[in-house]
DSSP file (Angstrom, degrees, kcal/mol; ACC not computed):
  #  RESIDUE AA STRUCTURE BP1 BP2  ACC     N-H-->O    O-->H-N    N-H-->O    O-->H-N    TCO  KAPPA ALPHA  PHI   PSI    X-CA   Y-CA   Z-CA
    1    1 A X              0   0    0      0, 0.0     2,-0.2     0, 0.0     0, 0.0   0.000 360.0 360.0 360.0 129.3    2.1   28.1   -4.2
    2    2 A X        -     0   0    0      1,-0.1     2,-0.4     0, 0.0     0, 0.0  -0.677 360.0-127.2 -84.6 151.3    2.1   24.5   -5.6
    3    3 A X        -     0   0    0     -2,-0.2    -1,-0.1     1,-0.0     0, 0.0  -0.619  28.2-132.2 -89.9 103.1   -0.1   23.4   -8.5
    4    4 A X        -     0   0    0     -2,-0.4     2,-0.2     3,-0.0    -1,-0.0  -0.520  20.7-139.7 -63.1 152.9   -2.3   19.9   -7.2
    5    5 A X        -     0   0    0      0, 0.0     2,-0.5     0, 0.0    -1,-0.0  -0.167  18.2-111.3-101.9-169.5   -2.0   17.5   -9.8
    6    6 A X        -     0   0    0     -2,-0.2     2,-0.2     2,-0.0    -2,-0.0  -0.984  39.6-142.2-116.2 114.4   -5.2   15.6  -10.5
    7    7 A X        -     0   0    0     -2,-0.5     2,-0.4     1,-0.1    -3,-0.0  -0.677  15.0-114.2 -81.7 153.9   -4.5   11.9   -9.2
    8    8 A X        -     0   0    0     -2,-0.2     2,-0.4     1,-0.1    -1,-0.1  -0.733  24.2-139.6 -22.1  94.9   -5.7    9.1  -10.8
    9    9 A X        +     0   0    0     -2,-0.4     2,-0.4     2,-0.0    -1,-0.1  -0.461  20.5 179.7 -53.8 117.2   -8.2    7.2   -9.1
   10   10 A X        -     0   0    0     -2,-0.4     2,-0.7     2,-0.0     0, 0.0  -0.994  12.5-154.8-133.6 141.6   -8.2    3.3   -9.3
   11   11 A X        -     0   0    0     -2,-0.4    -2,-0.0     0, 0.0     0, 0.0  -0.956  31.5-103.6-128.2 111.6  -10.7    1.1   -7.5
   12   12 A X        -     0   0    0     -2,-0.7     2,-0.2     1,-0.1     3,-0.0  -0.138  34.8-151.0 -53.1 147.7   -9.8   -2.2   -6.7
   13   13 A X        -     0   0    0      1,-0.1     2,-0.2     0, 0.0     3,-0.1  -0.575  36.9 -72.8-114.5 155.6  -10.9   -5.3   -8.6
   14   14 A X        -     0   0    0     -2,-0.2    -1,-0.1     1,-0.1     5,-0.0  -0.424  66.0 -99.3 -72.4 132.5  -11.6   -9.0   -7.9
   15   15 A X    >   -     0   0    0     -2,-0.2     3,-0.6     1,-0.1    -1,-0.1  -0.103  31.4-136.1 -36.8 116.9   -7.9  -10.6   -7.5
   16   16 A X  T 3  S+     0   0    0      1,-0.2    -1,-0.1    -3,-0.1    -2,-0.1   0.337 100.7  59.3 -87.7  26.7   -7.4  -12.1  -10.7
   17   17 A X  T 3  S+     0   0    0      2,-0.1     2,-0.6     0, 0.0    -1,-0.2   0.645  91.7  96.9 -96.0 -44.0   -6.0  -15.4   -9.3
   18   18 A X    <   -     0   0    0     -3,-0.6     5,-0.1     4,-0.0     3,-0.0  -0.477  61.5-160.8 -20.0  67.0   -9.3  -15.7   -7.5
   19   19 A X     >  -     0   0    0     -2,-0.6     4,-2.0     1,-0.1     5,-0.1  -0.306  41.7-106.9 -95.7-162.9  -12.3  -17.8   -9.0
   20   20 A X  H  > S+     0   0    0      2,-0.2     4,-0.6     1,-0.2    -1,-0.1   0.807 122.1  51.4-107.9 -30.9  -15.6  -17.6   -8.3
   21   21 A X  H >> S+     0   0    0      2,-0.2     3,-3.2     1,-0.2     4,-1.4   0.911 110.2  52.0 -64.2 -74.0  -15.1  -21.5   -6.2
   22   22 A X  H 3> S+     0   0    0      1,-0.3     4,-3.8     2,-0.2    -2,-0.2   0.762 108.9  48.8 -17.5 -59.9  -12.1  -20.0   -4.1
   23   23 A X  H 3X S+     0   0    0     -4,-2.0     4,-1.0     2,-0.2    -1,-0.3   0.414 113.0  44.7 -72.1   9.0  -14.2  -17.1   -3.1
   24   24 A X  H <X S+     0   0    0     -3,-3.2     4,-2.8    -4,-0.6     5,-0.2   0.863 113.4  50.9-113.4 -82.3  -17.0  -19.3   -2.1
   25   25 A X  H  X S+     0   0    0     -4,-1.4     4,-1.8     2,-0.3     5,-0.4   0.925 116.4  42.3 -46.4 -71.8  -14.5  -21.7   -0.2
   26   26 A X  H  X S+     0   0    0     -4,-3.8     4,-2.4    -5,-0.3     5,-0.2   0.913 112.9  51.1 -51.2 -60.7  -12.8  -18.3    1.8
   27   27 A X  H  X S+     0   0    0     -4,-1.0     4,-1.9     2,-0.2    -2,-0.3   0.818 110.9  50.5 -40.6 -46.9  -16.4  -16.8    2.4
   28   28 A X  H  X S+     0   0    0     -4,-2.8     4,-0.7    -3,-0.4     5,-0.2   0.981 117.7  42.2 -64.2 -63.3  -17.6  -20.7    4.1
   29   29 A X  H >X S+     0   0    0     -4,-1.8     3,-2.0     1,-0.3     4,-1.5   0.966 110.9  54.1 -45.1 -61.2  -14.2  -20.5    6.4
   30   30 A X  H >X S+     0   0    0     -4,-2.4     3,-2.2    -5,-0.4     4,-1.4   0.920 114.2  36.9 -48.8 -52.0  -14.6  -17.1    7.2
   31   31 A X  H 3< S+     0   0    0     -4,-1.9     4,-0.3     1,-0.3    -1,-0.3   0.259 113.4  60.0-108.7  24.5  -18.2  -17.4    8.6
   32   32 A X  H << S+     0   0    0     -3,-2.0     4,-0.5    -4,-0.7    -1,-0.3   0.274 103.4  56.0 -54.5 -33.3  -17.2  -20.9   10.1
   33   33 A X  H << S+     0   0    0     -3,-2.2    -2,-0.2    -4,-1.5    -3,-0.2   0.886 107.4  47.2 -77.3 -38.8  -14.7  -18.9   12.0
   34   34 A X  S >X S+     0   0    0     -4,-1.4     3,-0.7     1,-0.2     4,-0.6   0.819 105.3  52.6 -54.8 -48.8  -17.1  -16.7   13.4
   35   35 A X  H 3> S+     0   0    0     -4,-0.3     4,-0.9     1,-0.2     3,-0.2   0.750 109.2  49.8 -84.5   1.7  -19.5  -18.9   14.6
   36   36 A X  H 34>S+     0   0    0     -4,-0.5     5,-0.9     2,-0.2    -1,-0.2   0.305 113.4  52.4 -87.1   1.7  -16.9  -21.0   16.5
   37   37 A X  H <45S+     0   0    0     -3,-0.7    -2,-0.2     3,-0.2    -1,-0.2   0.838 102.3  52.0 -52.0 -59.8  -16.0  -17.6   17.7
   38   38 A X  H  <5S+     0   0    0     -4,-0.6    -2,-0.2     1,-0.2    -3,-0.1   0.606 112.4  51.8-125.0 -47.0  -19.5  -16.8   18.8
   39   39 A X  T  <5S-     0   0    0     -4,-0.9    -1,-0.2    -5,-0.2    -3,-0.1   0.589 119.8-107.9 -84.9 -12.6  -19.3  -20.5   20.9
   40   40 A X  T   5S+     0   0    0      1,-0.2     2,-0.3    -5,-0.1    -3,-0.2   0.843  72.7 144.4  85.5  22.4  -16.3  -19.5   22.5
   41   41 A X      < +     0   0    0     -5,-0.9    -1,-0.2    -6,-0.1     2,-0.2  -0.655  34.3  37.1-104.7 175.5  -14.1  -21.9   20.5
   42   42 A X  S    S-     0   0    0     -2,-0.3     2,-0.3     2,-0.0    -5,-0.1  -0.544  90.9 -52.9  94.8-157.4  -10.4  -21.4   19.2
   43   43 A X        -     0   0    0     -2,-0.2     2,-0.1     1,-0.1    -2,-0.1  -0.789  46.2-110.4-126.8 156.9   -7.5  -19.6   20.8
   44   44 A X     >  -     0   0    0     -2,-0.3     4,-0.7     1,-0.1    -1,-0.1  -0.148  30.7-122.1 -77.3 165.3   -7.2  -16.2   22.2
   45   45 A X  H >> S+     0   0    0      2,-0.2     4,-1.6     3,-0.1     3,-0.6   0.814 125.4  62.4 -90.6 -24.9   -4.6  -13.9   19.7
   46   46 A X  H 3> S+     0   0    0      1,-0.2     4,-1.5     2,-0.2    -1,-0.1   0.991 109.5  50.0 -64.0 -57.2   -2.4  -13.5   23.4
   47   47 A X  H 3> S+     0   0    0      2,-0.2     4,-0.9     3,-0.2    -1,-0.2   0.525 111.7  38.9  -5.8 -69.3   -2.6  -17.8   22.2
   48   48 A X  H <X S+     0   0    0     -4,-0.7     4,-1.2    -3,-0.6    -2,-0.2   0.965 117.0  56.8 -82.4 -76.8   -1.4  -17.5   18.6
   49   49 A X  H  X S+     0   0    0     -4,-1.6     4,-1.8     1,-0.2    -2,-0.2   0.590 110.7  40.6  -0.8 -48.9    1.2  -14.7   19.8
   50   50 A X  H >X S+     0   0    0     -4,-1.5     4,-1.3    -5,-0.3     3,-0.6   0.993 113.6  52.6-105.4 -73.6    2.7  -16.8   22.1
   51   51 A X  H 3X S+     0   0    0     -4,-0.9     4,-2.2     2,-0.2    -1,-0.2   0.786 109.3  55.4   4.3 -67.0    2.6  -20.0   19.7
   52   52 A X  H 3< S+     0   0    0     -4,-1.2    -2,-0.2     2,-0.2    -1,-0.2   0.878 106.3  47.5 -50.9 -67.5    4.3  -17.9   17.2
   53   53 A X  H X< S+     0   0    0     -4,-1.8     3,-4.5    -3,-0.6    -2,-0.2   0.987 106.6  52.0 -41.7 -91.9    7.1  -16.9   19.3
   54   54 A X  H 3< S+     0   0    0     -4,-1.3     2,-3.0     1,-0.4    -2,-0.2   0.576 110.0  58.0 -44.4-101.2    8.2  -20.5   20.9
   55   55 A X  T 3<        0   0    0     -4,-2.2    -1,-0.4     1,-0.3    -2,-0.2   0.386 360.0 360.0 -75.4   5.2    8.3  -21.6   17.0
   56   56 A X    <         0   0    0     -3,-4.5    -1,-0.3    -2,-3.0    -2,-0.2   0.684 360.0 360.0 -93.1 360.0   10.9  -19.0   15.7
């Protein structure tokens, strides 16, 4: 029978590149993105896909 080891547990941490304005500034985008989601604005992902493709 094999012995389980005991793993080591690690819990991720704030990105230490990451200051406390940055996350501010990503959290504002992010829930900028949504509500121009929400309105029906932007591009479909079929959209971006497709975009994505023609420029390679």
């Amino acid at each position: 029978m094999a012995e389980k080891k005991n793993a080591e547990r690690v819990a991720p941490g704030p990105v230490p590149h990451q200051n406390g304005a940055e996350h501010v500034d990503a959290v504002t985008a992010i829930r900028r993105g949504l509500a121009q989601a929400k309105l029906g604005l932007g591009r479909s992902v079929a959209e971006v896909f497709s975009d994505l493709e023609r420029e390679s």
